[in-house]
LODO-97138 format. One record per residue (C-alpha): residue number from 1; residue in three letters; x, y, z. Coordinates in steps of 0.02 Angstrom, whole numbers, always signed. Example, Ala and Ser with C-alpha at 12.3 -4.5 7.8 and 13.67 -1.06 7.14 Angstrom:
// residues 2
+-----+------+--------+--------+--------+
| seq | type |     xx |     yy |     zz |
+-----+------+--------+--------+--------+
|   1 |  ALA |   +615 |   -225 |   +390 |
|   2 |  SER |   +684 |    -53 |   +357 |
+-----+------+--------+--------+--------+
END
This chain:
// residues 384
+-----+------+--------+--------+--------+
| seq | type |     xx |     yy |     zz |
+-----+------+--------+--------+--------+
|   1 |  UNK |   -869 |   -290 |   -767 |
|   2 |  UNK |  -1064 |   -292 |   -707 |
|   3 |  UNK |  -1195 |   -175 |   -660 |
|   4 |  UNK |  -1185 |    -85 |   -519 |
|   5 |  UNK |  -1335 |   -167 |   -437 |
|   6 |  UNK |  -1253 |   -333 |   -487 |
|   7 |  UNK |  -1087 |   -295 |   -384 |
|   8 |  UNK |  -1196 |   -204 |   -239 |
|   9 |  UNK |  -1309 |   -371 |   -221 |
|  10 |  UNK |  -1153 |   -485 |   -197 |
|  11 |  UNK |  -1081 |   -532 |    -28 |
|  12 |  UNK |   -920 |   -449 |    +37 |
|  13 |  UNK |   -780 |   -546 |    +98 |
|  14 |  UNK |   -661 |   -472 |   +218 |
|  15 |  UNK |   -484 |   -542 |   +237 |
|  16 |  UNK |   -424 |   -461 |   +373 |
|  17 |  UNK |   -235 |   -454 |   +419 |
|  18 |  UNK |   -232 |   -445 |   +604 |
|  19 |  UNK |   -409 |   -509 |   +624 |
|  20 |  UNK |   -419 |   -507 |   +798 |
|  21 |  UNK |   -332 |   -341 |   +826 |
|  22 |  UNK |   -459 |   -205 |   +912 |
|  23 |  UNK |   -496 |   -131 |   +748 |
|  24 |  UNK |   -502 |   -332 |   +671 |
|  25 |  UNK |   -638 |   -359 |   +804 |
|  26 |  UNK |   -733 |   -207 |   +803 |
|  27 |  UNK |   -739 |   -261 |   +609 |
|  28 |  UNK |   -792 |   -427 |   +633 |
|  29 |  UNK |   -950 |   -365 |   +749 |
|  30 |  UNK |   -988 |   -243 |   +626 |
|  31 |  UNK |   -990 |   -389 |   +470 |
|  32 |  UNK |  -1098 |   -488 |   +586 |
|  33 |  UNK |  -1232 |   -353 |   +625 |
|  34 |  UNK |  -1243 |   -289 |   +434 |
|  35 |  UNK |  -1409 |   -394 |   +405 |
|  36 |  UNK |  -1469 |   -420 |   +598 |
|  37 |  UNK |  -1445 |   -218 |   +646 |
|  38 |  UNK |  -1402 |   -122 |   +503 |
|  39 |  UNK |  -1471 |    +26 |   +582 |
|  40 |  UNK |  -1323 |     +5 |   +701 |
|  41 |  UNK |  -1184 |    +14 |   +559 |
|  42 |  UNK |  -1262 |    +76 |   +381 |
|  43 |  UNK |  -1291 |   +261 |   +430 |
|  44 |  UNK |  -1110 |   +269 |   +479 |
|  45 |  UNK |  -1028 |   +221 |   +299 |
|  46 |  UNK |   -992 |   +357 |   +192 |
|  47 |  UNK |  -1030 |   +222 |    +49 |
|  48 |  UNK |  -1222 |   +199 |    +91 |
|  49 |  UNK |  -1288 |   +337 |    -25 |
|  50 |  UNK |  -1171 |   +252 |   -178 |
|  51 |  UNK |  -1250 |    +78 |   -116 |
|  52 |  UNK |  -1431 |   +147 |    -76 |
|  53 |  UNK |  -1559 |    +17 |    -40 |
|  54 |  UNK |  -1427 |   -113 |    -41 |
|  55 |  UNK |  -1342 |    -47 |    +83 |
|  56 |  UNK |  -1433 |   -119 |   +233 |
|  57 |  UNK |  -1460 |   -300 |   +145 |
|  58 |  UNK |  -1285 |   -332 |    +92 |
|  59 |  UNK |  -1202 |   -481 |   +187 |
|  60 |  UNK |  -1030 |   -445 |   +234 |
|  61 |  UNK |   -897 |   -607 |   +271 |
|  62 |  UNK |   -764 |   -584 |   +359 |
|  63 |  UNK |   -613 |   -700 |   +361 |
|  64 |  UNK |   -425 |   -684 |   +395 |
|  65 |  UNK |   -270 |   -692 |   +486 |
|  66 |  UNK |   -193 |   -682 |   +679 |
|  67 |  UNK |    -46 |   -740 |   +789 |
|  68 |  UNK |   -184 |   -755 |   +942 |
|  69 |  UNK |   -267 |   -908 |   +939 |
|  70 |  UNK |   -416 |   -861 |  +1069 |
|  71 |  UNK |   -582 |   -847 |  +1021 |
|  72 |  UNK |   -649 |   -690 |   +930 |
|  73 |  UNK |   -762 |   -653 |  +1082 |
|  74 |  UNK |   -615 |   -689 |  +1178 |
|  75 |  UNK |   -531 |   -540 |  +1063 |
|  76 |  UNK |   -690 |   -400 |  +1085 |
|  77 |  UNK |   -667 |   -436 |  +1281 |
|  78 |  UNK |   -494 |   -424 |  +1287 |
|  79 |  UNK |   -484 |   -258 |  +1199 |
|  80 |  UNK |   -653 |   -179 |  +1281 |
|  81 |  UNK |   -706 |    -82 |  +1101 |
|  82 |  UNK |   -882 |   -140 |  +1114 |
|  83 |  UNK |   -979 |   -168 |  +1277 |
|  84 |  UNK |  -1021 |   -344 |  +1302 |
|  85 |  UNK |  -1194 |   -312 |  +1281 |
|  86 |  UNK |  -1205 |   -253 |  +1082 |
|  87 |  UNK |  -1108 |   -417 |  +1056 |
|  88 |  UNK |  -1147 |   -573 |  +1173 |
|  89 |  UNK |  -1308 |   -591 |  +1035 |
|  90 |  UNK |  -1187 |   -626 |   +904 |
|  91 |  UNK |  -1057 |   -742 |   +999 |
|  92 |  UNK |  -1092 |   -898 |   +905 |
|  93 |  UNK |  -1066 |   -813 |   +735 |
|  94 |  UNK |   -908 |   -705 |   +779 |
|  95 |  UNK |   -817 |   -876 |   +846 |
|  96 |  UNK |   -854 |   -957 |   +688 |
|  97 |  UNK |   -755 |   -842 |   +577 |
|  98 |  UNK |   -627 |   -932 |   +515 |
|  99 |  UNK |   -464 |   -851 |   +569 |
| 100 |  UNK |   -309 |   -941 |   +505 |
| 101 |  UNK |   -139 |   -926 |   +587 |
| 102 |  UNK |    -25 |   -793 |   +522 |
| 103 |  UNK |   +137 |   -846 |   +442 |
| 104 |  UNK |   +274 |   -891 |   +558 |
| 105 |  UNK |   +427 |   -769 |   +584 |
| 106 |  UNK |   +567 |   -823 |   +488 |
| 107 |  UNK |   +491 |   -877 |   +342 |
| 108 |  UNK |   +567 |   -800 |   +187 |
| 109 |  UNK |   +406 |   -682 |    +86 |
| 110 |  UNK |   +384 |   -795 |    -70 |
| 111 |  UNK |   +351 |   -975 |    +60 |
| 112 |  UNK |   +241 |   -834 |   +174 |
| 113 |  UNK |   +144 |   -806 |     +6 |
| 114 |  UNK |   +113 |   -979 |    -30 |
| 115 |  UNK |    +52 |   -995 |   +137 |
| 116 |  UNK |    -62 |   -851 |   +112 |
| 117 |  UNK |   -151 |   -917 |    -64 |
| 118 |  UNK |   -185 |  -1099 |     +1 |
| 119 |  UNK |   -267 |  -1011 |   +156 |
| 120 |  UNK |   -364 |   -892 |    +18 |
| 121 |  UNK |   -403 |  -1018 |    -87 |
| 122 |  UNK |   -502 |  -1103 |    +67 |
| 123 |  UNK |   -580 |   -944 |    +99 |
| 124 |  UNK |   -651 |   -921 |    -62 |
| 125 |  UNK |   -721 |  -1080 |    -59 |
| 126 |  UNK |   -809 |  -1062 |   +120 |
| 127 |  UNK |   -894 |   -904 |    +30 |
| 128 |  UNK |   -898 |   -943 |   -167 |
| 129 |  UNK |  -1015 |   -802 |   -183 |
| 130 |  UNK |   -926 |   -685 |   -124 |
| 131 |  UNK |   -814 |   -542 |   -176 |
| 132 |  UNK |   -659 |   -530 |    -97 |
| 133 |  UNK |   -551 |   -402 |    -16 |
| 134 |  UNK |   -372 |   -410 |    +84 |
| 135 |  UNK |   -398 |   -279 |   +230 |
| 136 |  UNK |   -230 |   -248 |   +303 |
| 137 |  UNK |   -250 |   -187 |   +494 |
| 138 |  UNK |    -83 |   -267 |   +558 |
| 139 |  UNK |    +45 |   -156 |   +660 |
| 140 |  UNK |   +154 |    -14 |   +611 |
| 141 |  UNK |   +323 |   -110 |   +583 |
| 142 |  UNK |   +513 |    -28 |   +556 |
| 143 |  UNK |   +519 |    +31 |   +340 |
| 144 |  UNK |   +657 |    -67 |   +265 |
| 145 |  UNK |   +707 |    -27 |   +118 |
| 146 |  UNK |   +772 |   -230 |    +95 |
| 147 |  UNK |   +559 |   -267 |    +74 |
| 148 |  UNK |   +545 |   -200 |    -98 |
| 149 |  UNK |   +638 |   -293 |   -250 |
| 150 |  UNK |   +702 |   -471 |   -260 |
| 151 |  UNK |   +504 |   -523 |   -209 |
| 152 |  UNK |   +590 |   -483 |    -19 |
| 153 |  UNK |   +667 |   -642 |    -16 |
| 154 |  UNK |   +798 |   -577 |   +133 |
| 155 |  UNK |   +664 |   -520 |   +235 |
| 156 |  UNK |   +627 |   -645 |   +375 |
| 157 |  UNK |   +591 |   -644 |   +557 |
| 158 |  UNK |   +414 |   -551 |   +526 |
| 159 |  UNK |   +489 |   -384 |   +511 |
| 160 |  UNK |   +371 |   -313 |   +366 |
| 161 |  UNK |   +237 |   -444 |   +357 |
| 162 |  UNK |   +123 |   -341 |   +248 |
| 163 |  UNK |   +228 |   -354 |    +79 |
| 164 |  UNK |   +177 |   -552 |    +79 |
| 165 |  UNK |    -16 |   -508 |   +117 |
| 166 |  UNK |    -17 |   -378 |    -41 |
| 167 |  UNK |    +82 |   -497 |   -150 |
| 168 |  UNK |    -37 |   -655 |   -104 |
| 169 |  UNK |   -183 |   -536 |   -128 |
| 170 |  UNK |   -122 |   -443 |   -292 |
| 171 |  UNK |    -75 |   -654 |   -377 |
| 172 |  UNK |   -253 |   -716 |   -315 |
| 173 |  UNK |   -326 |   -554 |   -410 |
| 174 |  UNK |   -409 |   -478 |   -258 |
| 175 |  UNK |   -393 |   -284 |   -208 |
| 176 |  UNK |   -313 |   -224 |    -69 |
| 177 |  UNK |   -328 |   -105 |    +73 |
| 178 |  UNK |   -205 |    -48 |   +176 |
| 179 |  UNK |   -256 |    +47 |   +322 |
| 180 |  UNK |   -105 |    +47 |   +397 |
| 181 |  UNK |    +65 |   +167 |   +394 |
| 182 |  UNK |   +161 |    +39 |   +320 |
| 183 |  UNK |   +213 |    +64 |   +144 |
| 184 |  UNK |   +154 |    -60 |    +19 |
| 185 |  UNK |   +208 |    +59 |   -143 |
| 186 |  UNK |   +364 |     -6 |   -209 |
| 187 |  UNK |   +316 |    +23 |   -401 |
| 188 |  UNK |   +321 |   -169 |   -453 |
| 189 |  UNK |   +183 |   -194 |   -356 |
| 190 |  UNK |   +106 |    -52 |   -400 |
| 191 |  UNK |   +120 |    -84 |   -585 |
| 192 |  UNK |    +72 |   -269 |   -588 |
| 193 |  UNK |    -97 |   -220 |   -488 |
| 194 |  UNK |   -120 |    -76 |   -600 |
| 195 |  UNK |    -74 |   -209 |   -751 |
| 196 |  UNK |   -206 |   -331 |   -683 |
| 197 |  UNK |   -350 |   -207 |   -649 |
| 198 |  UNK |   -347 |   -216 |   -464 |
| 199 |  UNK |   -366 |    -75 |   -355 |
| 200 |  UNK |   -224 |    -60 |   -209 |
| 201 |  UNK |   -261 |    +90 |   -111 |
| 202 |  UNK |   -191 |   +171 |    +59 |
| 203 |  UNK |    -99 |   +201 |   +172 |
| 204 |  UNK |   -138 |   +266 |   +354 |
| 205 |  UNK |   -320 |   +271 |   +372 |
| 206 |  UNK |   -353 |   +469 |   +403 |
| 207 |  UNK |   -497 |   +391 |   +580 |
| 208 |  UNK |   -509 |   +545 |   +703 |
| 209 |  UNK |   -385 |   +680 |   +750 |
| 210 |  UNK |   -291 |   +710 |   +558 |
| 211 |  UNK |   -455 |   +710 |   +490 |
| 212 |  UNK |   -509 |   +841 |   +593 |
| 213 |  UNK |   -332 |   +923 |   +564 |
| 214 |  UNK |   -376 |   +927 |   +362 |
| 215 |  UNK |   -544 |  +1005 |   +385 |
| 216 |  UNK |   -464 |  +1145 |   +506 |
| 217 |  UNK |   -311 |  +1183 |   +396 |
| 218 |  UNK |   -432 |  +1189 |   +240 |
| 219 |  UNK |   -534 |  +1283 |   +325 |
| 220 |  UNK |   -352 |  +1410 |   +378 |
| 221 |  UNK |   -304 |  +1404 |   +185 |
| 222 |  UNK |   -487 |  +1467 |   +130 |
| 223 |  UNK |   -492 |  +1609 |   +254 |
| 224 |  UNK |   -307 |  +1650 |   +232 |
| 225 |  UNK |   -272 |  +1640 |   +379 |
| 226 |  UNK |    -81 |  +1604 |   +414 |
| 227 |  UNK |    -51 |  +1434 |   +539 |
| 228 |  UNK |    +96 |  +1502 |   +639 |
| 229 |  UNK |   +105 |  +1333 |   +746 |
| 230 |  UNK |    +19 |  +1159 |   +770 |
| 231 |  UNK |    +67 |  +1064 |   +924 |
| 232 |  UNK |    -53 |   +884 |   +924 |
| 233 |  UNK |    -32 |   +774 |  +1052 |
| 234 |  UNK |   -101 |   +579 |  +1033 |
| 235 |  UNK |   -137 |   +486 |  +1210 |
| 236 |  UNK |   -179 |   +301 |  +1176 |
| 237 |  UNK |   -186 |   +145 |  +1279 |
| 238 |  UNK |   -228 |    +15 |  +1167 |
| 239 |  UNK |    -77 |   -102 |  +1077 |
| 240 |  UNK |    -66 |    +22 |   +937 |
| 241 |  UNK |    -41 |   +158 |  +1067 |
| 242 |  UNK |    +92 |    +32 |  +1140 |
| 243 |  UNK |   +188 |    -11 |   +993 |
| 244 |  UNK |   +208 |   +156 |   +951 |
| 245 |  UNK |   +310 |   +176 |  +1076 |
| 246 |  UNK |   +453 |    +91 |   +983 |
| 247 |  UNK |   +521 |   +263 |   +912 |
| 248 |  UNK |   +568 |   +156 |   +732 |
| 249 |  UNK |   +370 |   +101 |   +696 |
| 250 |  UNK |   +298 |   +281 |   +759 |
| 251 |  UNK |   +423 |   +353 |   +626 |
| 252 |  UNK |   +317 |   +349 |   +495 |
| 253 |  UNK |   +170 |   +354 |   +577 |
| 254 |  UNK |   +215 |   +527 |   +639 |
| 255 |  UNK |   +294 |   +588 |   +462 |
| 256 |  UNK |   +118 |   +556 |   +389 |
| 257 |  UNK |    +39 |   +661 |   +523 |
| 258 |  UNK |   +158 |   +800 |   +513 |
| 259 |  UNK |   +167 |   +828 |   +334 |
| 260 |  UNK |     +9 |   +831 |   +256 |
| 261 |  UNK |    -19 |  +1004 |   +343 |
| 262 |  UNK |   +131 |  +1064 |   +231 |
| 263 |  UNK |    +64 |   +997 |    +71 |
| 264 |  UNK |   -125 |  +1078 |   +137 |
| 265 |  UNK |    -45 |  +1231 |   +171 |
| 266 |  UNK |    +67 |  +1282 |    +38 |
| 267 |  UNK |   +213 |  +1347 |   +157 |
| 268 |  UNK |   +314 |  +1269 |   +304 |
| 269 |  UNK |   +233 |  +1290 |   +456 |
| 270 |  UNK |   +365 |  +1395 |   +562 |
| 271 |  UNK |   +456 |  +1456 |   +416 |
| 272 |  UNK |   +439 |  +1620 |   +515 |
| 273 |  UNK |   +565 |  +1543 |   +663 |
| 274 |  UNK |   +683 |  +1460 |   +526 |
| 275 |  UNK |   +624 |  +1286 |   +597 |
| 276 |  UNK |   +472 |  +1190 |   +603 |
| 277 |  UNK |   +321 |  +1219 |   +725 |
| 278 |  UNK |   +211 |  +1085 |   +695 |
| 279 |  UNK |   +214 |   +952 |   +827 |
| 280 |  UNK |   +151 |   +785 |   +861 |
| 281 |  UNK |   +176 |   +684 |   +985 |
| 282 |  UNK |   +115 |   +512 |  +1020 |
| 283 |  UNK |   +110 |   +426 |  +1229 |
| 284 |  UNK |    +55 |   +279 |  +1273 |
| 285 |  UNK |    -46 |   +306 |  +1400 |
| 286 |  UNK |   -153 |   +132 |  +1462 |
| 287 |  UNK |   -302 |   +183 |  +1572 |
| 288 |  UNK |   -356 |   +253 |  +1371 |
| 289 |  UNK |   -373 |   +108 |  +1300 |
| 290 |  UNK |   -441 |   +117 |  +1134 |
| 291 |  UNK |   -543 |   +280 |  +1190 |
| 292 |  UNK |   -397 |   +384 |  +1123 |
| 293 |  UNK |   -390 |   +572 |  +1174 |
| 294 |  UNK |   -314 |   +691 |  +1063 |
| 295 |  UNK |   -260 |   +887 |  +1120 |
| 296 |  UNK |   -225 |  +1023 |   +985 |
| 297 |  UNK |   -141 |  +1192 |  +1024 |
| 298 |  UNK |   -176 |  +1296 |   +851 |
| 299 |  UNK |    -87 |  +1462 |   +849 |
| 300 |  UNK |   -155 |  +1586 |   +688 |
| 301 |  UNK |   -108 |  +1755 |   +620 |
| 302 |  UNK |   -259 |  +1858 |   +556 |
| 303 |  UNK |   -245 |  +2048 |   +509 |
| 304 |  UNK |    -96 |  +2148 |   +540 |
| 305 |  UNK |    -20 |  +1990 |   +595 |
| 306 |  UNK |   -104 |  +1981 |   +735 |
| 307 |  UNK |   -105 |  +1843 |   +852 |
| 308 |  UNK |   -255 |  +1698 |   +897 |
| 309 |  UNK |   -268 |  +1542 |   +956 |
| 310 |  UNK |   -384 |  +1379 |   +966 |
| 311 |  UNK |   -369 |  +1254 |  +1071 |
| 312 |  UNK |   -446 |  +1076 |  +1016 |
| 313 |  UNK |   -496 |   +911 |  +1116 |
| 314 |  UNK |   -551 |   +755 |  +1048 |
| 315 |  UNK |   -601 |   +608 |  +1142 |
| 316 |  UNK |   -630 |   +478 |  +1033 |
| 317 |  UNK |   -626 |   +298 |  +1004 |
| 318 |  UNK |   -517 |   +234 |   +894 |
| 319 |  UNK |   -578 |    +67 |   +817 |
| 320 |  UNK |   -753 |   +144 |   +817 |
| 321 |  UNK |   -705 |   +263 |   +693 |
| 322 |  UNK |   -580 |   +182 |   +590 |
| 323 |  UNK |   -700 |    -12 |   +561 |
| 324 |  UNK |   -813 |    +88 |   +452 |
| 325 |  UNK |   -691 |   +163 |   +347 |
| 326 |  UNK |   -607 |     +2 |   +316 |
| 327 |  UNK |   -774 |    -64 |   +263 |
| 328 |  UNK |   -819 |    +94 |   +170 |
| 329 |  UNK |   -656 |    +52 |    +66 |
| 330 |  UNK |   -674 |   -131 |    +46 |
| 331 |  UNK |   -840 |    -80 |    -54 |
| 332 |  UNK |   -761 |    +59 |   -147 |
| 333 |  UNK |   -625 |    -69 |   -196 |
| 334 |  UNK |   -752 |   -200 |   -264 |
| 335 |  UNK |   -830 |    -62 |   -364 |
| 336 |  UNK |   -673 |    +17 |   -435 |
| 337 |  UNK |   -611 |   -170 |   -499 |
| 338 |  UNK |   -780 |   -192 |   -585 |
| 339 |  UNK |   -758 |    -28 |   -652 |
| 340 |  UNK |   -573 |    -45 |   -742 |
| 341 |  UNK |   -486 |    +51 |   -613 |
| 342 |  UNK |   -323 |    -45 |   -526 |
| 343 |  UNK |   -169 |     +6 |   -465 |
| 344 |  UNK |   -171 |   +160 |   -342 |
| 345 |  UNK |   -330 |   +272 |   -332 |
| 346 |  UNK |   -269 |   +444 |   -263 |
| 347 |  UNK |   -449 |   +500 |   -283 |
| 348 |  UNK |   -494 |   +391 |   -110 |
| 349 |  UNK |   -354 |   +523 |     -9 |
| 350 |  UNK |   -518 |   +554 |    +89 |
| 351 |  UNK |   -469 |   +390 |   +181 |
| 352 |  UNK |   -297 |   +403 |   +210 |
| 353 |  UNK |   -155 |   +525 |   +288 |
| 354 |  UNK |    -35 |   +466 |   +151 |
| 355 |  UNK |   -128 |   +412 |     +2 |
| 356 |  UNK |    -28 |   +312 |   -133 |
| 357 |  UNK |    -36 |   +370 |   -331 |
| 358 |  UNK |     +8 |   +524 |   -411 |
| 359 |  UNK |    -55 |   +710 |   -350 |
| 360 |  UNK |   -169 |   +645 |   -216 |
| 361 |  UNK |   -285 |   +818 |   -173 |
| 362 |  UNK |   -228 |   +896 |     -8 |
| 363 |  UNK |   -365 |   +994 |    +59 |
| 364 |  UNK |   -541 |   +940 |   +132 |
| 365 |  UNK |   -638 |  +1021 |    -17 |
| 366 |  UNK |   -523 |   +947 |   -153 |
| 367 |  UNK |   -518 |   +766 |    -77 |
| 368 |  UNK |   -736 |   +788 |    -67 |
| 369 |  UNK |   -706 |   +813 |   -239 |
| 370 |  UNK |   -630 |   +682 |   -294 |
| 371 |  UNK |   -710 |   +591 |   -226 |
| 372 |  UNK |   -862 |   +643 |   -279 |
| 373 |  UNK |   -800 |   +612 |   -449 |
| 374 |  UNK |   -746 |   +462 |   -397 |
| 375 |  UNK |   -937 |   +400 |   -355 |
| 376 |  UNK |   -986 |   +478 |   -552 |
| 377 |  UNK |   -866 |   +366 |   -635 |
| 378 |  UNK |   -911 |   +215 |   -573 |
| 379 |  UNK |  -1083 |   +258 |   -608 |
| 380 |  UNK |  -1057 |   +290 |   -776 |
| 381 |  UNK |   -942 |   +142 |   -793 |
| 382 |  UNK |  -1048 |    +13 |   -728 |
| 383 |  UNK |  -1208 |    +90 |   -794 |
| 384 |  UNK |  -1347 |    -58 |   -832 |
+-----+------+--------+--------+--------+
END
């Protein structure tokens, strides 16, 4: 444990599974512009006021993992996040991240996870200052139940990938965050990272249109006013937006979308009908590309049970808004491990449509705060 200007002056280091995905990328320019244009990325981190002054002069690493062997500027042109312009100045520095090759389908977890902690090992020593943190931004993948227990030993062919990053991440005593849908919880895992005082905290980073759900349906619950029906509808053209297409890795994707506004509500929306009413759909559509679009039809019953109706359009970008958070949560997960706290941290359900640990809060004002609460205990903890 150190102060909290101790932790706040060290370097990050990012080790990013799927490193040159569009979110991977987007990342990577972001880590590169902390210290050359912070005003271009501080203001957006919900983290800044926690890291105050520090937050502009922190350096930020970035290392990791990808099947694609082009070059990280290769990556940022391919997927057409950033224009060309905000990043050509920083070509030399985004091509020398040092990306290693992903494990190789068909390789049992445990040799995938001796794979991993040689290439972490090497990591840590390119960056010795550094504090490390396993970002896990790879694709939604088909649950399988065969993942958890017997260290997934009959799980080859690549099918759940991210067990092997958490495991490698949880032995080398580094924190993980897992941004994706994929579920990392089996309760081994849980417990040894709990055990070992390391924070492992997700899933399904809450970026644009179930954020904006929460806030709404808080909003519903505070004015009692009764959500009759919730149709959402998710156009994306990027390789996300593709891959969801395979109805088994949208699955629980979409289940995390569709419940939370259960557990916000208190009451099945469409128990009136005797089946459910809230919707969401997912099409990959590519002229998008990572500018997703997202269309809500919200129909509400006010007094005497009265009809209304709101109708909600976001266009968005999707790697735009979820880099930050990933980065937001790589520093809370630094903190949090300097404070005592491993395991799962419910209180970051802020971040995430599905968070992992017990009672995670529901609503907008409850996650705010725990958050909030969140940001006092580690002030108190690493007081100095």
């Amino acid at each position: 444990m150190g102060t909290l200007e101790a932790i706040r002056s060290r370097p990050l280091l990012l080790l990013v599974a799927g490193a040159k995905g569009a979110i991977g990328s987007t990342l990577a320019l972001a880590s590169c512009m902390m210290q050359r244009q912070p005003d271009l990325i501080s203001p957006y981190l919900t983290t800044s006021d926690l890291w105050g002054d520090a937050a502009d002069a922190q350096q930020v690493h970035m290392a990791g993992w990808d099947r694609n062997p082009m070059a990280m500027t290769e990556a940022l042109a391919l997927h057409g996040v950033v224009p060309e312009t905000l990043w050509t100045g920083n070509r030399e520095a985004l091509n020398a991240i040092p990306v290693a090759a992903a494990p190789k389908n068909g390789l049992s977890v445990s040799a995938q996870i001796e794979q991993l902690i040689r290439d972490i090992d090497g990591f840590r020593q390119l960056f010795p200052e550094a504090q490390p943190v396993m970002v896990n931004l790879l694709p939604a993948c088909v649950e399988c139940s065969l993942a958890h227990g017997n260290n997934g030993d009959n799980m080859t062919g690549g099918r759940f990938p991210d067990l092997a990053y958490a495991r490698a991440a949880i032995r080398a005593g580094i924190p993980v965050v897992n941004f994706t849908p994929n579920d990392l919880g089996d309760g081994d895992l849980l417990a040894t990272a709990a055990e070992k005082g390391i924070p492992l905290v997700g899933r399904d980073g809450k970026t644009g249109q179930t954020y904006f759900k929460v806030v709404l349906a808080s909003a519903f619950k505070a004015r009692h006013l009764r959500v009759d029906g919730w149709y959402s509808l998710n156009i994306l053209g990027n390789a996300d937006g593709r891959n969801l297409m395979d109805p088994d890795c949208a699955r629980g994707k979409l289940a995390n979308k569709t419940n939370l506004l259960d557990e916000i509500l208190g009451y099945p929306v469409g128990e009136a009908y005797g089946e459910g009413a809230h919707k969401v759909h997912i099409d990959y559509y590519p002229p998008r590309g990572d500018a997703k679009e997202a269309w809500d039809v919200i129909d509400i019953k006010g007094l005497f049970g009265l009809s209304m109706s709101i109708r909600v359009n976001l266009q968005g970008r999707d790697s735009i808004l979820a880099a930050p958070m990933a980065l937001d949560l790589a520093r809370w997960v630094v903190l949090l491990q300097a404070a005592g706290r491993g395991g799962a941290i419910p209180e970051l359900g802020f971040y995430f449509k599905k968070p992992e640990g017990e009672a995670p809060a529901a609503t907008w004002e409850d996650q705010l705060r725990d958050l909030k609460g969140l940001v006092a205990y580690c002030r108190q903890q690493l007081a100095g």
